[in-house]
C-alpha positions, 0 to 999 in steps of 0.5 A: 706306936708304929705297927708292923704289917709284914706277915708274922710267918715271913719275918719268923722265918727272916729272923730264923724263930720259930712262930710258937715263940709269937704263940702262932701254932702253924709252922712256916713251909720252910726251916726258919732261917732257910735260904739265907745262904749269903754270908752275914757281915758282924754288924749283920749279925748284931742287927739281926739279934736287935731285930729278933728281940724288938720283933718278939716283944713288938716294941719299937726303937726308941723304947728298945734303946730306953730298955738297954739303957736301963739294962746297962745301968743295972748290975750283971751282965747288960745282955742278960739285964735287956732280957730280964727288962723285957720279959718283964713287960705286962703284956709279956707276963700276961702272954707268959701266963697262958691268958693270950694267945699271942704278945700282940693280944696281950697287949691289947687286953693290958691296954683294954684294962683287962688285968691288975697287979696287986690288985690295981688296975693297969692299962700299960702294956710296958708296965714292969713287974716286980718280984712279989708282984701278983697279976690277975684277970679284972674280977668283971672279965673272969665271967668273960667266955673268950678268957674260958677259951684261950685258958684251953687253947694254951693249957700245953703251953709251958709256964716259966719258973719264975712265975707261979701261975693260978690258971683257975684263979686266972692269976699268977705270983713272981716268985723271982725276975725272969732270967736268959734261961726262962727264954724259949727262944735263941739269942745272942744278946752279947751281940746287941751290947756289942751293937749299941756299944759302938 
């Protein structure tokens, strides 16, 4: 899998969100978006919204492309759909349950064999959740003080409807699939349809 080395503030601030949507707590020295004065053709626009969504949940093009093509082929509306397929993800729903500091960490721990869904190991960070789906902490990793620390470090972190999250238990239930409103972040994902639709 390619990994990105530019620094997370800087790319933040290109793509003009804000760093708590990656989990980093310290805020860039300059308004997200700030001193992008040149004015930004549509398929700019379209490209830039592409690149928001790959950069927040870290997947690459080929696996974004698989996403909207799923999306597409799936009833409603096909933006809303990518959003739904992404949020999905395990490392994302780990991320969402407060038990990783960052999506990038998340990942790993998925990968590490940290957590189960219903009960079953799962090592794939792209693993879809299902409604009804239960995600936990691997029964061994619970006594593990680094899990104790992240809890606390993302106690104010807010848990999306459609999760209902167990912090003691260190599990969580989907009560339903997320939606574009369970998002703490903006984007036009009309534009993307848009985009792959050419």
């Amino acid at each position: 899998m390619a990994v990105s080395r530019e620094p997370i503030l800087k790319r933040c601030r290109y793509l003009g969100i804000s760093p708590m949507v990656m989990g980093i707590s310290k805020e860039s020295n300059r308004n997200p978006g700030a001193g992008n004065r040149k004015k930004v053709s549509e398929y700019g626009m379209q490209l830039k919204e592409k690149q928001k969504l790959k950069f927040i949940y870290g997947v690459g093009e080929k696996q974004f492309y698989h996403y909207f093509e799923i999306a597409n082929k799936m009833e409603g509306k096909t933006g809303d759909n990518l959003i739904t397929c992404l949020e999905s993800r395990l490392d994302s729903v780990v991320f969402r349950m407060g038990l990783a500091l960052t999506r990038r960490e998340s990942r790993q721990l998925v990968t590490h064999k940290h957590f189960t869904v219903n009960g079953v190991r799962v090592d794939i960070p792209s693993y879809r959740v299902k409604e009804g789906d239960v995600i936990a902490l691997y029964e061994t990793s619970k006594d593990s003080t680094k899990f104790k620390e992240v809890v606390e470090q993302t106690a104010d972190r807010t848990v999306p409807l459609w999760l209902d999250c167990n912090k003691e238990a260190y599990s969580a239930k989907v009560v339903r699939m997320p939606n574009p409103e369970d998002i703490d972040y903006e984007v036009a994902a009309h534009l993307i349809v848009e985009l792959y639709s050419k």
